[in-house]
N, C-alpha and C positions, 0 to 999 in steps of 0.2 A: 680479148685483144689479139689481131691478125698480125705475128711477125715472120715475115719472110728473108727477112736479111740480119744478121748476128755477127758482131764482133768477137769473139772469146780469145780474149790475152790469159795470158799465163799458160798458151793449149798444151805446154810440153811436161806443165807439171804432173803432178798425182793426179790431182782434182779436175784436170785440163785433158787429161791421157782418156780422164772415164769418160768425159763429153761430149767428144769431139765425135764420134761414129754416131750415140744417138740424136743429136744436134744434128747431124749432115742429113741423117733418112728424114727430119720432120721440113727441114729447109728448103728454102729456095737456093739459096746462097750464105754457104760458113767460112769468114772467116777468121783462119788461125792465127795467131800473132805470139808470138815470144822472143824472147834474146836467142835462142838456139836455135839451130835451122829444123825447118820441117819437111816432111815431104808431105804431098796433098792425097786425101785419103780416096778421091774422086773427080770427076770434074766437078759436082756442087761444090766442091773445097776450095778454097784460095789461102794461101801460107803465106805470111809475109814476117820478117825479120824485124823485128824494131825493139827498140826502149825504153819509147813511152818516158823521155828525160824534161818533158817540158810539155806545155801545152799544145804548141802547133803542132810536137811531134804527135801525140794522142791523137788530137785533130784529122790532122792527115792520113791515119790509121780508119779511122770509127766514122768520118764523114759518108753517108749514104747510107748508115746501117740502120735500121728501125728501134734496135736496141743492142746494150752491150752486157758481157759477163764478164765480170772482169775480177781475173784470179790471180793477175802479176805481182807479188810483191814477195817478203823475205816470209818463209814460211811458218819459224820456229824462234825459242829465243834467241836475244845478239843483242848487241850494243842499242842504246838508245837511237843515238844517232843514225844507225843502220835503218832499225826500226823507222824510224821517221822519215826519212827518204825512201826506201824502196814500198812501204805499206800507207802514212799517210798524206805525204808529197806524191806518191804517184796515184794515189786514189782523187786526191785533188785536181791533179793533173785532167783525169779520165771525166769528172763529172762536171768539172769548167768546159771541156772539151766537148761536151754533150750539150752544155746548155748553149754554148757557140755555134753549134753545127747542127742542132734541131733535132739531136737525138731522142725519141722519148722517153726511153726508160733505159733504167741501169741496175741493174744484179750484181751487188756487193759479193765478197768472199770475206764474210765473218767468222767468229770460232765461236766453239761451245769453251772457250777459256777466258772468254769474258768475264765466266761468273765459277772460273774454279775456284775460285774460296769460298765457293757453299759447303756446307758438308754433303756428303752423298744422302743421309734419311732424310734431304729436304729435295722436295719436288721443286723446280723454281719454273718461273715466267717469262717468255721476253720482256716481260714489263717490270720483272725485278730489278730495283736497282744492281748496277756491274760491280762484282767483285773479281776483279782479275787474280791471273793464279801466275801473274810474271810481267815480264815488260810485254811480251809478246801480245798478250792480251789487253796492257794498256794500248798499244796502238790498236788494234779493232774496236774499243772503246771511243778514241778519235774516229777512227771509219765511220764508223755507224754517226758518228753525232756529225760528221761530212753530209753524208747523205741526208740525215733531216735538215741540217741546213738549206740544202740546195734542193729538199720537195716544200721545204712551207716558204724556203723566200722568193725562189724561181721558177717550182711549178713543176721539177721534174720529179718522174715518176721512180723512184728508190725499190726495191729491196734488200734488206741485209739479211741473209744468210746463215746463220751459225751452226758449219757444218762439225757433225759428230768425227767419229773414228773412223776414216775411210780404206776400208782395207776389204780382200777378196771376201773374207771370212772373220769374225773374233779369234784372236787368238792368246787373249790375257786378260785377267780377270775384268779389269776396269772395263772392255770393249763390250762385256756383257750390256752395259748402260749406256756406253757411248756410239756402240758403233752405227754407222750408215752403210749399207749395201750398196754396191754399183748400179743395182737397177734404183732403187729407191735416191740416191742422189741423183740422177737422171729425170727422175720424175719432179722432184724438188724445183730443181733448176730449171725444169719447161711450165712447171706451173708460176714460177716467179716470174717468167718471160709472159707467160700470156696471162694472169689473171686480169679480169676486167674489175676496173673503180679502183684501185691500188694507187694512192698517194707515197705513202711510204707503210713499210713494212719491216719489220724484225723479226723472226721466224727460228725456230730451232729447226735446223735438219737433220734430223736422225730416225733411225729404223725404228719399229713398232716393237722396242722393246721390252722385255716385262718388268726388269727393274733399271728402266730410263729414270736418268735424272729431271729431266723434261718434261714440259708440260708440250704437247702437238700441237698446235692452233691450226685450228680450220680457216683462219682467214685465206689462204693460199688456195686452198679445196685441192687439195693431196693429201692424200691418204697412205703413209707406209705402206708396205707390205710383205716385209721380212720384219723376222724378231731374232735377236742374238741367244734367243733362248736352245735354241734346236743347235746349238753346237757346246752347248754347258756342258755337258760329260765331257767332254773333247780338254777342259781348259782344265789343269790342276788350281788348285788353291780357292777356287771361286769364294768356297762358301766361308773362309777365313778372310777374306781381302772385305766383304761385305759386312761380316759382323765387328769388324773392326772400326767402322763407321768411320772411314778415311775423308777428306776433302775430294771433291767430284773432280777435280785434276789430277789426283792422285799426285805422282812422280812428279810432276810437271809444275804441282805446286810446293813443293819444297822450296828451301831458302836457298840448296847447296844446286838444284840444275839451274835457277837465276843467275846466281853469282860463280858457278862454271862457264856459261853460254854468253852471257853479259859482260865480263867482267875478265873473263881465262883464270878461274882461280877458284881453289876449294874456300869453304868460311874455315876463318880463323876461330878458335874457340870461343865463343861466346857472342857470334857473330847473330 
């Protein structure tokens, strides 16, 4: 698949910050979009300001673009309500907006905490059922099931995403198995953009790591190429966080960062 032209909202995030430079060298034309102002990295660049709070507004964003990435929403836990507005109301927003405007394809921003309540000694699938490790995950559970929605009833072209630990380097036990490298999220993200025959797709993104929780699926044809293993000395604790055989969320799937993040409040005893 030839694309020349790329929407990427959320550009000012984490995930946004990494993409936006390799996205502009392979482009025609990138544009950036989020609530915060940008500056443009190039002429190939165009920056625009928006919120993406409703359809037309998407619309008016993403019209003329061959395809979108789209990373805007609330990033971590929060309230439900939060949740559903900024992650599945505006994912709605984005892929209504696409099938209005003739976009073809659209690159979800998934997580690999969809399915934190596996334990870590289990390898899982994108095709295992979701065990989320918080609300936050319950909403990418909705994402993803947006997406197949609107590739089997309307014909667009989907991928979700489920990107790992995105950070320069690992730097704690868990990033041994989670993390994504900057070059290898880059790569992720251009093969989701251009693979050919791709109806919908669900994907882990994460480095080639040696004790990934993940299974890599070739369907995308990317190939990792970092592993978090070459910084293991580096990290205290490793080999006690692993033998402890914790949940692949780790922290994150506890009851007590839920009901902090969600809720402003420690559990009560016996919560």
């Amino acid at each position: 698949m030839t694309v020349e032209r790329v929407v990427l909202t959320g550009a000012a995030g984490r995930v946004g910050s990494v993409l936006r430079e390799p996205l502009r060298r392979r482009l025609r034309r990138l544009v950036s979009v989020d609530r915060e102002p940008l500056t443009a990295q190039g002429p190939d660049e165009e920056v625009r300001r928006a919120h993406l709070d409703g359809i037309e507004d998407a619309a008016s964003v993403i019209e003329g673009a061959d395809a979108v990435v789209h990373l805007a929403g609330v990033p971590d836990e929060a309230p439900l309500a939060d949740l559903l507005d900024g992650n599945v109301l505006g994912t709605h927003h984005v892929l209504e907006a696409a099938r209005r405007t003739g976009v073809g394809r659209v690159v979800l921003a998934s997580s690999n905490r969809l399915t934190g309540c596996y334990p870590a000694a289990q390898q899982v699938s994108a095709s295992a059922p979701p065990r989320p490790d918080g609300l936050y995950g319950v909403s990418k559970v909705a994402v993803e099931a947006l997406g197949r929605l609107y590739a089997d009833k309307f014909g667009l072209q989907v991928v979700c995403l489920r990107i790992g630990s995105l950070e320069p380097e690992p730097s704690e036990p868990r990033h041994l198995a989670t993390w994504l490298s900057p070059r290898d999220c880059a790569g992720f993200v251009w093969a989701a953009l251009t693979r050919p025959g791709v109806t919908f797709a669900a994907a882990y993104a994460v480095s080639a790591n040696t004790r990934r929780f993940w299974e890599l699926d070739d369907g995308l044809g990317y190939h990792p190429l970092d592993d978090a293993e070459a910084y293991a000395d580096r990290i205290p604790g490793a080999a006690e966080h692993f033998a402890a055989d914790p949940l692949q969320g780790g922290d994150f799937a506890t009851a007590e960062y839920t009901l902090r993040h969600a809720f402003g409040r420690r559990p009560a005893e016996g919560s």
